[in-house]
Structure formats: C-alpha cells, structure tokens
C-alpha positions as CSV (number, residue, x, y, z in Angstrom):
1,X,241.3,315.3,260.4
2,X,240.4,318.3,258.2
3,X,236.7,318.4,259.0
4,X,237.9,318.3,263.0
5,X,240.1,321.7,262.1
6,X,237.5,323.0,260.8
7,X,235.3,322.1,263.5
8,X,237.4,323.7,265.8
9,X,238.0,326.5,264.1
10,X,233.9,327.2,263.7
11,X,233.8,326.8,267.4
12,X,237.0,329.8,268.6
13,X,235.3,331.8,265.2
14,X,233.2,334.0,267.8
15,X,236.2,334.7,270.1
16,X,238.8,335.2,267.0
17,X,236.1,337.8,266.0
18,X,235.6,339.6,269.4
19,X,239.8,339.7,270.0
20,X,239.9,342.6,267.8
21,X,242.0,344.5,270.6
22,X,245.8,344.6,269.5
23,X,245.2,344.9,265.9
24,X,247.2,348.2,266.3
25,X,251.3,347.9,266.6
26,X,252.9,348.6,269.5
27,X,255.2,351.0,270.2
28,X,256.9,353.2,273.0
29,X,256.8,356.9,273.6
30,X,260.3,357.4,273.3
31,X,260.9,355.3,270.1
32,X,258.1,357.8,268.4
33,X,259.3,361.0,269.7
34,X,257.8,361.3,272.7
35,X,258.8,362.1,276.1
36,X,257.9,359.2,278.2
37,X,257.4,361.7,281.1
38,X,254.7,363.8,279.2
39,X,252.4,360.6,279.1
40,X,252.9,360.4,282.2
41,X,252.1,363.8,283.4
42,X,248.9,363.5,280.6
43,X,247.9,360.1,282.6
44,X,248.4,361.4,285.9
45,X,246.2,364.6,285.2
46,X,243.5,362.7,283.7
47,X,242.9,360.3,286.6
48,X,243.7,363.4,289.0
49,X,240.4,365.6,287.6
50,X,238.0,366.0,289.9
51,X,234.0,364.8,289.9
52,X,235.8,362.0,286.8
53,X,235.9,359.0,285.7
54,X,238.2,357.9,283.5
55,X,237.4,354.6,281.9
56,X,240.0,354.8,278.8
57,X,243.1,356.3,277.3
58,X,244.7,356.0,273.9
59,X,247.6,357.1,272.5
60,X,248.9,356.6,269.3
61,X,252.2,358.4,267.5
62,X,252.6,357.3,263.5
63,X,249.9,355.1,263.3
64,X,251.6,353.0,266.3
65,X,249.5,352.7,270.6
66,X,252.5,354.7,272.4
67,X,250.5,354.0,275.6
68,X,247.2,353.1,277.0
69,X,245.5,353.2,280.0
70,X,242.1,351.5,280.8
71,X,241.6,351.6,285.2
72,X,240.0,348.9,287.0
73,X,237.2,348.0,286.6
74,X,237.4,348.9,282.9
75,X,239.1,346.6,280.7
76,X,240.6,347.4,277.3
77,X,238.1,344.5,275.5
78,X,234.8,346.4,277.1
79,X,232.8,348.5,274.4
80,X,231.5,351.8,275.5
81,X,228.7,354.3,274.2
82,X,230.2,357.1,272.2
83,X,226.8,360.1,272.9
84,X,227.8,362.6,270.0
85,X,230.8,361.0,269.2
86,X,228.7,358.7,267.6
87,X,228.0,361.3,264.8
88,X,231.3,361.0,263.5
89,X,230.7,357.5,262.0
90,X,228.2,358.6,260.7
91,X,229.4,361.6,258.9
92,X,231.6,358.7,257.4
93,X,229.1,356.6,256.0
94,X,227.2,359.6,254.4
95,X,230.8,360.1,252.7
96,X,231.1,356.6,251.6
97,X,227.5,356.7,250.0
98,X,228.7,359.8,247.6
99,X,231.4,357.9,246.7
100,X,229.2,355.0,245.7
101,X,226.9,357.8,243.6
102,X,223.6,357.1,245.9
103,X,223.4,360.9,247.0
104,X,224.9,363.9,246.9
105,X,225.5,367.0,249.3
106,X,223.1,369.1,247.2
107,X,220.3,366.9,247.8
108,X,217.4,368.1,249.1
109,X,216.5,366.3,252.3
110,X,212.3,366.1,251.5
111,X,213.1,364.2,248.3
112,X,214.1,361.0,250.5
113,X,211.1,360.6,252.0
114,X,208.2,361.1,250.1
115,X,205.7,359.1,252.3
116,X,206.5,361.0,255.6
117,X,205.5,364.6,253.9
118,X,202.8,366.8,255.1
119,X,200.2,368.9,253.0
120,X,202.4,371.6,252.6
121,X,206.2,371.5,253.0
122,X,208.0,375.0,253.5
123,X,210.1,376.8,251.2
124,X,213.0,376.1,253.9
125,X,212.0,372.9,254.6
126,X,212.3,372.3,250.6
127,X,215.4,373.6,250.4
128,X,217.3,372.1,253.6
129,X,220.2,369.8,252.2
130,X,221.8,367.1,253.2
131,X,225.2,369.3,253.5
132,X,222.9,371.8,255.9
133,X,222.2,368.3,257.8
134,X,225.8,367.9,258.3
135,X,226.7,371.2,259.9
136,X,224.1,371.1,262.0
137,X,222.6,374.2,259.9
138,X,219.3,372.9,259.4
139,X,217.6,376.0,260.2
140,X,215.3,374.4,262.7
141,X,215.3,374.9,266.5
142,X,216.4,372.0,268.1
143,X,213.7,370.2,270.3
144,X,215.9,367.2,272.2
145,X,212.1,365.9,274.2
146,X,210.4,365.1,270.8
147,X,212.7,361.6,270.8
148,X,211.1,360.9,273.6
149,X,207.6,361.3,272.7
150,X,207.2,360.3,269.1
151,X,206.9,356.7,267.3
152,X,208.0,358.4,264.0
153,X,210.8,360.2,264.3
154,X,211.4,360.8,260.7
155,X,207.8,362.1,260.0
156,X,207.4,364.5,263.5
157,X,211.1,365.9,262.4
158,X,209.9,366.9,258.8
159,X,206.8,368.3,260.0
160,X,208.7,371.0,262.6
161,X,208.5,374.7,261.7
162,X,212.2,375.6,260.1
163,X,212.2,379.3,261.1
164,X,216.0,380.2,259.7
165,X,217.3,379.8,256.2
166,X,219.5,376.4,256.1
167,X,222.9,376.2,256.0
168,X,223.2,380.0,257.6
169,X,223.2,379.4,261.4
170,X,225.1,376.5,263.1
171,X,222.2,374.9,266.2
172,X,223.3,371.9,267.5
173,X,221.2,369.2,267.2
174,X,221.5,365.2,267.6
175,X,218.4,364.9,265.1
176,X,220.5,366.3,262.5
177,X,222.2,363.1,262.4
178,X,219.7,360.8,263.0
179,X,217.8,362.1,259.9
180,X,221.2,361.2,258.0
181,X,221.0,358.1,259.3
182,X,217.8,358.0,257.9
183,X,218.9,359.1,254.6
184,X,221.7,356.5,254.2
185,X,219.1,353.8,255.1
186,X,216.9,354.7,252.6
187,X,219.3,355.1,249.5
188,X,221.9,351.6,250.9
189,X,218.6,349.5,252.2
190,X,220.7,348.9,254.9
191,X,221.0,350.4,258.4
192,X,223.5,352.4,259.4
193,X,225.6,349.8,261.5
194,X,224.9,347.3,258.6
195,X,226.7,349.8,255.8
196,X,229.6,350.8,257.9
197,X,230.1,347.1,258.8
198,X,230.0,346.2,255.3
199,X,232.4,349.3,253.9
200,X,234.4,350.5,256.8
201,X,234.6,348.2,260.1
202,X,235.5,345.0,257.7
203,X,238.2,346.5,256.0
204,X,239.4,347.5,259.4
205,X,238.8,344.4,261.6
206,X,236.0,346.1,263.8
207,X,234.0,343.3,265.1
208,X,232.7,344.5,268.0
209,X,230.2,347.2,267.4
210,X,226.4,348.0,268.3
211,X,223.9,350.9,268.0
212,X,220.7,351.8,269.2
213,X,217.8,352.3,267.0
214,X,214.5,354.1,266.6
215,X,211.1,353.2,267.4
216,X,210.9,352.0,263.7
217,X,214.4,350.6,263.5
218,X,216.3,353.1,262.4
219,X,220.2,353.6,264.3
220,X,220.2,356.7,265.7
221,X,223.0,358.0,264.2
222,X,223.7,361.3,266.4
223,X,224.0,359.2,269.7
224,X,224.0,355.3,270.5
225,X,227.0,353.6,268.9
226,X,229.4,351.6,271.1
227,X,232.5,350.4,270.6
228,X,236.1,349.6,271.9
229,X,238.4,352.7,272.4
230,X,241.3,350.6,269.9
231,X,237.9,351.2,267.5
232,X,238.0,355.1,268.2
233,X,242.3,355.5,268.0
234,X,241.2,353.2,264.2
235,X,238.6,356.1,263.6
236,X,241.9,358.5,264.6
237,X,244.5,357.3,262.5
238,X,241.6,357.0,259.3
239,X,240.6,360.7,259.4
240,X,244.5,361.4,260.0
241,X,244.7,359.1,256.6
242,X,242.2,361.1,254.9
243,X,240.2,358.4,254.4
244,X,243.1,355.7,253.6
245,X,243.5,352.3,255.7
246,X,245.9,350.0,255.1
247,X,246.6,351.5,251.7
248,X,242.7,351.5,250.7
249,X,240.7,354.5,250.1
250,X,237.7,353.5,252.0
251,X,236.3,357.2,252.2
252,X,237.0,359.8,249.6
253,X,240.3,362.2,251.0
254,X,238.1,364.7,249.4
255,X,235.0,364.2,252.0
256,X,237.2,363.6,255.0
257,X,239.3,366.4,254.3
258,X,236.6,368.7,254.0
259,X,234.8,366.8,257.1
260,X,237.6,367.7,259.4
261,X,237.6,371.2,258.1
262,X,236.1,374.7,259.7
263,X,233.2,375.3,257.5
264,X,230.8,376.7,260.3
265,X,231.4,378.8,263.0
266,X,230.4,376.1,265.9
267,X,227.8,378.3,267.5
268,X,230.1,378.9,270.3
269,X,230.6,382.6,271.9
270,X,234.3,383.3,271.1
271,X,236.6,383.7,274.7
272,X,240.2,384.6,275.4
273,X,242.1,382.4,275.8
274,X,240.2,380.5,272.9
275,X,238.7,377.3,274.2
276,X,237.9,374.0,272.4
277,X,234.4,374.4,272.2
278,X,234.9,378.0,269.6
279,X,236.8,376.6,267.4
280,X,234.6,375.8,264.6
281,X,232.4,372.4,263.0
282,X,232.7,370.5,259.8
283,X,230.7,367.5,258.9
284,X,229.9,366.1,262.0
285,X,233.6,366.6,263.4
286,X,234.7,369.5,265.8
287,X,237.6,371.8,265.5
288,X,240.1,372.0,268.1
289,X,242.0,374.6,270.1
290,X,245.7,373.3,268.7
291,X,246.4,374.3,265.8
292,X,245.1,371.9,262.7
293,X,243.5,369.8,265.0
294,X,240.3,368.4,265.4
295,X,237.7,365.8,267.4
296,X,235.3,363.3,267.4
297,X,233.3,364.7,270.7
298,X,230.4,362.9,273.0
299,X,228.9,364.0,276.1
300,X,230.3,363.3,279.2
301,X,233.7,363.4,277.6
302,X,233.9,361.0,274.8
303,X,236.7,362.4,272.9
304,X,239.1,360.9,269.4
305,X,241.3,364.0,269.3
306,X,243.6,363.9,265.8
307,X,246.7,366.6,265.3
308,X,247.8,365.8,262.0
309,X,250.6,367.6,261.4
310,X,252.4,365.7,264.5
311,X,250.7,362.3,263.4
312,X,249.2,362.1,266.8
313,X,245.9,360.4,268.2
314,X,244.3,360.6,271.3
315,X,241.1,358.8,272.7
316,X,239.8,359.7,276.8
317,X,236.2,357.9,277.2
318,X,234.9,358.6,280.4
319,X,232.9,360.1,282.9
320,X,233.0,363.8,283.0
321,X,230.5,366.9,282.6
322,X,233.5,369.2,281.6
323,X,235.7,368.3,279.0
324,X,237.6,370.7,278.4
325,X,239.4,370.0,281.2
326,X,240.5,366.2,280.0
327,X,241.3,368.1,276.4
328,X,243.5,370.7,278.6
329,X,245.6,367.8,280.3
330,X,246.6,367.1,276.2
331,X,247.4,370.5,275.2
332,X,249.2,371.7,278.2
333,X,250.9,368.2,279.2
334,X,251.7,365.8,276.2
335,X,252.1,368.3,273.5
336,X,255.3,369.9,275.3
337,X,256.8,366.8,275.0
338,X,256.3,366.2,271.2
339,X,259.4,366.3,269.7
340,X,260.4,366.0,265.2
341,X,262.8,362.6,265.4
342,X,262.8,359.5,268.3
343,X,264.0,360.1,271.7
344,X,266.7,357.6,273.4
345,X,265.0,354.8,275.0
346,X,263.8,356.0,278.6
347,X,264.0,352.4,280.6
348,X,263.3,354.1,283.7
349,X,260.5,356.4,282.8
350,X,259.1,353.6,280.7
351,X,258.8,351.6,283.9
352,X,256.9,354.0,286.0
353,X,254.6,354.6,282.8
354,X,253.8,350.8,282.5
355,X,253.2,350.2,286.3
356,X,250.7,353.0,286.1
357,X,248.8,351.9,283.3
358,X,248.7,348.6,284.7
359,X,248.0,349.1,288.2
360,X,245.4,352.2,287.4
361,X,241.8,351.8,289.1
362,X,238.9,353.7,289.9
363,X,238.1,354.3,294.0
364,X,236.7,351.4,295.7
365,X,235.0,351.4,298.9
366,X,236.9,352.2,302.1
367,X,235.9,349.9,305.3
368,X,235.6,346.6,307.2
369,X,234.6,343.5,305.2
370,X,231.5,343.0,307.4
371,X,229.8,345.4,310.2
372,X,227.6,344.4,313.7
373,X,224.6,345.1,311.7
374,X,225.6,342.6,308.9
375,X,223.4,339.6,310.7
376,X,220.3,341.0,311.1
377,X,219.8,342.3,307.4
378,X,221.8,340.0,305.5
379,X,219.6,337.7,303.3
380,X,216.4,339.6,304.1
381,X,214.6,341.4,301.6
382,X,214.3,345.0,301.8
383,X,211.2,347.0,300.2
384,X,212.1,349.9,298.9
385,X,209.8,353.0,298.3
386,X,209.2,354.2,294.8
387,X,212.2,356.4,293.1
388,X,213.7,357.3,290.0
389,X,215.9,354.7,289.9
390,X,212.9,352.1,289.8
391,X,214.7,349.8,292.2
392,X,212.2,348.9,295.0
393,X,214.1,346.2,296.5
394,X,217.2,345.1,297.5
395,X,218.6,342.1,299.0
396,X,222.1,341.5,300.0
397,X,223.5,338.1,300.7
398,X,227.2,337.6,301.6
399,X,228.9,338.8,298.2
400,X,226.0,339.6,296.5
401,X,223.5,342.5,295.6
402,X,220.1,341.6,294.4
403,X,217.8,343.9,292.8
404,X,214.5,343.8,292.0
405,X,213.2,346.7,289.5
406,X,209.4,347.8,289.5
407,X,208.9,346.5,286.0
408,X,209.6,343.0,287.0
409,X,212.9,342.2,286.4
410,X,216.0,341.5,288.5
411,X,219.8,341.5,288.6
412,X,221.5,339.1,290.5
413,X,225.2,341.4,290.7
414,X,228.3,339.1,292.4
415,X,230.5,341.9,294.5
416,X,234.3,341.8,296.0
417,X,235.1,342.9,299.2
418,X,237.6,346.1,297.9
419,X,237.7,344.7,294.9
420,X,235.9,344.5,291.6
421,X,233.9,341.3,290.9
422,X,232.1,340.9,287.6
423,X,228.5,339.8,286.5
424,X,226.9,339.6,283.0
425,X,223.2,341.5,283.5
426,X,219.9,339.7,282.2
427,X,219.0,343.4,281.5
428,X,219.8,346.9,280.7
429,X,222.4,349.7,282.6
430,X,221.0,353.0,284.1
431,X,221.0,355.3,281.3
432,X,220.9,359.6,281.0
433,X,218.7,359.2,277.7
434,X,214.7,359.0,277.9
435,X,214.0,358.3,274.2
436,X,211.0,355.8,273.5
437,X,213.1,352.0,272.9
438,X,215.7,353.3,274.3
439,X,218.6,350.4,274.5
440,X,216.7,348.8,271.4
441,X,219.9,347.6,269.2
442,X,222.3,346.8,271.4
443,X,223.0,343.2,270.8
444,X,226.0,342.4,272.5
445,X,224.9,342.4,276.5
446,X,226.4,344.3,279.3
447,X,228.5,343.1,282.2
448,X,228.4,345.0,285.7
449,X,231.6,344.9,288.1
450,X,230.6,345.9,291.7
451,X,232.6,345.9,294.9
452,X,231.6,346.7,298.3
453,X,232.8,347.8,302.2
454,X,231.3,348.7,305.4
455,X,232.6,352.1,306.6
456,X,231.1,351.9,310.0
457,X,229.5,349.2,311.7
458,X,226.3,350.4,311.0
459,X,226.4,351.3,306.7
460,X,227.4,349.3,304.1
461,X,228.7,351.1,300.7
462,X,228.1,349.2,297.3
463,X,229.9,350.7,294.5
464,X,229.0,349.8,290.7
465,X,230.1,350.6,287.1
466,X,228.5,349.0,284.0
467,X,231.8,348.3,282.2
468,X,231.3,348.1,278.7
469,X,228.7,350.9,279.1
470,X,229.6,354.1,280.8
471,X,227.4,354.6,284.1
472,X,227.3,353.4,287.5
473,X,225.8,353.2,290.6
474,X,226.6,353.7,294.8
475,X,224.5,352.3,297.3
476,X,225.0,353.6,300.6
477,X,223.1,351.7,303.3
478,X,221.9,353.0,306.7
479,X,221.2,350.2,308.5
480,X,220.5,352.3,311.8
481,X,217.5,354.4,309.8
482,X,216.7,351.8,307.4
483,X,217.3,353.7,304.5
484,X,219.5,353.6,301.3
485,X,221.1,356.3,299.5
486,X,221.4,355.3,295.7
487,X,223.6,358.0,293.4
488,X,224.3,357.3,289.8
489,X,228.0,358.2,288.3
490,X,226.0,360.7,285.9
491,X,227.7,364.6,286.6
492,X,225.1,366.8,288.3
493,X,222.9,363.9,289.2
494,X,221.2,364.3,292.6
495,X,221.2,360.9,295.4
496,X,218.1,359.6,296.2
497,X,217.4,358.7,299.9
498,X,215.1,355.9,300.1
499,X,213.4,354.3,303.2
500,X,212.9,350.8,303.1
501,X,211.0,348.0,305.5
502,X,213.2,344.7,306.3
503,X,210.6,341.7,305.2
C-alpha cells in the first residue's frame, strides 16, 4: 500500500510542482486598508490604455494578493518574459554570492576572466568593478547589435573601447548584466537560473522559472527570464522584506537595502512634473516617482512596483511601449485610496471588483462565424511571398490555422469562433530580440490561444497571443485580392501585406 502512495505521489510530483500559484494569502482590499473602489478605478484604467495589452495585475497589501487580474486569454498559471525586469534577479543573485564570500563589489571585473583578455587591457577597462556593473556605470557605450553578431559574448564585451571613467556616468545597458551573469557563473559553477533556484526560488516555492542563454550557455541575465506574475508580487514583498522570506534572510538587508536605493542619477533628463523614468537607479532596480518607492522595470511594460512605507506591491506585465502611463494609473488611482487601519467590508464594491477580474479579456474578433468566400479557400494551401515574419504559408481548415515557416517547421494552432481556443506549439513565439540562439533556454514550452471571425463576407480576421509569452499575432485575410495582412502585438510594429497564390 505504501509503495502505491508513493507511486502516486511520483506521478502528481510534476503538477504539485507547477501549482505554485496561490502560495500567497488571500485577502480583500477593504480588510487591508484599501478602498475597494480604487482597485477598481486602477483596473479599469489599465485595461482602458490605449495601443495595450494587459496580460497581468497584482496587488498585494501586507504581504497578502488584495486583488488580481489576468484577461482572457492570459491565465494566472502562464509564465511570461520579464525584458529588463529580468535584471532585478539578477542584481539578487550577485547579492547572495557576497554573502556567501565568492566576490565582492570592489572586484575588478577583468580578474574573472582571465582567458577572454586581449593583449592589452585599458586602464578603465582594469579598473571597472563589479559595483560599476551594477549601476550601469561601466563607462563603455552601449552597443545593443553586438548580441546579435558575436559567439562570445564575454570576450567581444571585454575587448570594447571604455571611453569614460567607471562608475561616473549612468548608460544603460542590458550587457551590464549579462556580464554579471557571467561573473556569478564563474565564481558558483552554476548558471544563473541554477543558483537562484538553489538559494532564492526553493526557499520560496518558485517552480516555474526559465531563462534564455548565450551562444556559449551563459543566462542572459539583463533580459530572458520568465516567470509567473505571483513569482514577480514574491520578488515585491522580498525587496519590501529587505531580503527576509518567511523569517529567512535569504539576501543580506544590507545589499537589498542599498539595491533599492538612489545611488546614480538614472541618466534621465530631469522634467516637471518629475516622471518615473528621473528618478534615479540602484543595483539593477529603478527609483520611482512616489516617494520611497521603487521598480523592477522591463520593456514593453514589465513592471514589480514596491512602496514600502504603505507595505504595498504591485505587478502590471503586459503589452505597452509607454509605461509610464500603466505606473500613472497607480499613482493617480490606487494610492488615493490607501488608507493607515482596515476599511469596513465593502460587499458591494467587492462584487463589481470580482466580476471584473473574472470576466476581464482582451478584444476578440468582431464578425460572422463563416463568410461566402469560406468554401473556396478553406482547406487549400495558400503560398505566401517571403516577409519578415517567415510565414510563407497558410492553410485554414474549419477551426484551424496552419502555418508553415520558411525554415521548415510548422504550427498546427486550434482557434474559437469569438473565443480563445488553446494549442501547445512544437516551436518558438515571434520575438522583438535578434540575438544569435535566441529562445535557447527556455525549457518549459509555449502554448498559443487564437480565436477568429469573418467581418465581411469576403475577410477573415485571425487573432493570436502566445500566452505564457508576451507577443501575438493578427491575420487579416483578403480573400477578394488574395492577400493577408499579418501584424504582430509588438508597439510601433509595421503590418505586412502579403500576396499569396491558392494551390
């Protein structure tokens, strides 16, 4: 009987692991102090902005999820890059390797990699730390294409020109971090995700994690890590903690103190009103405009937003080029409604605030379920000409979308009429990053959720998002000029119109 528990319990193991979503307790607005009516006003602005997406919302009061939001076809179990908010993590694991005496701030980035030095290393070079790594004060210009032309990223970084003293002038630059990355690989033997697994995500039941590595196998450190957003409201209430989970000191309150600090200017050119992005840059972590407070930031609005002196978290991953505006709909519509001690329970408004988390979805496509031209292109394979998007062809067949790629491989995608049907892809999501391996690292697979609907009975629109990603795509169809207009979710991204030949 024993052996068969066992048994069975080998065989959920995998899904116990994965269900790491409700670690968090549970609370309401009200009970923590606050107004169930500025979460809603916060919600309602956020999935209001326009040209965004937004795929999740956290919000946590006292170490407790007041409210969350995650719209259709997002789901609160999907993982999701970070971009830069990825640094963060890694700031942490640099901070955990001091405490375990393998480096120090003051140590000079050259002496961890002896093999990768050229003839002569500059005096700047020499001298750049791992602190001026940190703030982004490395002293070199940033060059964001050499990623995607090098093999060695580690060698072609330490043999740039570094024209400015480090640690005196704040440029932004994702290779900062990945050369930390580097650093904590060399002095733990492990990789990034494999150290943070080991010290941080254990201790704090994060199971479902992956990052993206270097030609050579390196995680990238400044970009590339995806996880759940309950994983980025854990990051939260940590650097709230200083450090401290569950009682444990897993990072020094010293470190995280001073990571969450202003100890460079940001680079930013100062504005009035002050905006978010002026506000100043620790180790890896941005200031914010409210007072004290301070963010975990990614491109196309990736944010963990921490206010410590009102014990508040707040995670928005999305889709947005802009994000000051999602950081706005905090300051100007949930802070208001902080208040010092808990409110009176708010039945009514807690009502309205649960139907709209639960019934909140993205736009689907607006039409008939089938058009006049359905019969003579349905099931026929349509040849595409060449375009960015490397799709050259296209089949649809009832409810679903068949894609065949020019490097050979295919996606077979299942799709709901006005409603979101999922699939688990064979391969890899459209992505805004060109580095050489890109996707190499991520481990866990993605899923795809499409839906379609024929506006007129000549088109036929196809939407889809990669869900535990963070793009998607929109096929229009012109059946009446045999062409198809593919657009990915990416901000400024241009459509393509592409002819194509019915076979």
């Amino acid at each position: 009987m024993m052996k068969r528990q066992i048994l069975v319990l080998l065989a959920f193991l995998p899904l116990l692991l994965a269900a790491q979503t409700g670690d968090l307790p549970r609370s309401t607005p009200a009970a923590e102090g606050i107004s169930t009516q500025a979460v809603i006003n916060m919600m309602d602005s956020l999935l209001a902005l326009p040209e965004c997406d937004i795929h999740h919302v956290v919000v946590m009061r006292h170490g407790k999820v007041v409210a969350e939001l995650h719209p259709a076809p997002f789901r609160a179990d999907d993982s999701h890059t970070l971009y830069s908010a990825s640094k963060t993590f890694t700031s942490l694991a640099v901070g955990i390797a001091i405490d375990e005496n393998l480096l120090r701030l003051d140590d000079r980035v050259m002496t961890f990699f002896p093999d990768k030095r050229t003839d002569r290393v500059s005096d700047n070079m020499a001298a750049m730390t791992v602190r001026d790594l940190l703030m982004m004060a490395s002293g070199m210009k940033p060059d964001w294409t050499m990623r995607n032309n090098s093999m060695d990223w580690v060698k072609d970084w330490l043999a740039k020109p570094v024209d400015d003293k480090p640690g005196s002038l704040f440029q932004y630059d994702s290779m900062c971090t990945f050369m930390l990355s580097a650093i904590v690989q060399r002095v733990t033997g492990y990789t990034m995700l494999e150290y943070l697994e080991k010290k941080l995500f254990a201790p704090m039941h994060i199971t479902v994690a992956d990052w993206e590595s270097s030609p050579d196998g390196i995680n990238t450190g400044g970009w590339g890590l995806r996880v759940q957003a309950e994983t980025m409201a854990k990051l939260g209430q940590l650097l709230l903690d200083e450090g401290r989970w569950n009682g444990e000191q897993l990072v020094s309150a010293d470190y995280v103190k001073a990571a969450c600090s202003r100890l460079i200017d940001g680079g930013a050119k100062e504005t009035v009103p002050p905006t978010d992005g002026n506000q100043g840059y620790g180790y890896q972590v941005w200031q914010s405009k409210w007072p004290g407070s301070f963010r975990a930031d990614g491109a196309m609005g990736q944010y963990t937003v921490v206010v410590p002196q009102e014990e508040l978290v707040v995670v928005i991953l999305g889709m947005k080029l802009y994000g000051h505006e999602e950081l706005a709909c905090i300051w100007n519509q949930l802070m208001p409604g902080l208040k010092s001690t808990p409110l009176q329970p708010e039945n009514k408004l807690q009502k309205r605030l649960d139907n709209l988390c639960a019934s909140a979805k993205l736009s689907l496509p607006a039409g008939k379920r089938t058009g006049k031209k359905a019969a003579a292109f349905m099931g026929r394979q349509l040849q595409l000409e060449h375009n960015r998007f490397g799709v050259n062809s296209i089949e649809v067949s009832g409810d679903m979308l068949k894609l065949g790629y020019e490097d050979g491989t295919k996606e077979a995608l299942a799709m709901g009429y006005r409603a979101w049907r999922y699939s688990t892809l064979t391969g890899y999501p459209y992505y805004s990053i060109n580095s050489i391996n890109r996707m190499q690292g991520f481990t866990h697979g993605f899923d795809a959720a499409a839906a379609y609907a024929w506006p007129t009975p000549a088109t036929l629109e196809v939407r889809v998002h990669y869900v535990n990603w963070i793009s998607g795509l929109t096929f229009f169809f012109d059946f009446g000029k045999n062409e198809v207009t593919i657009c990915d979710t990416y901000p400024n991204s241009k459509p393509a119109t592409v002819p194509f030949t019915v076979k």
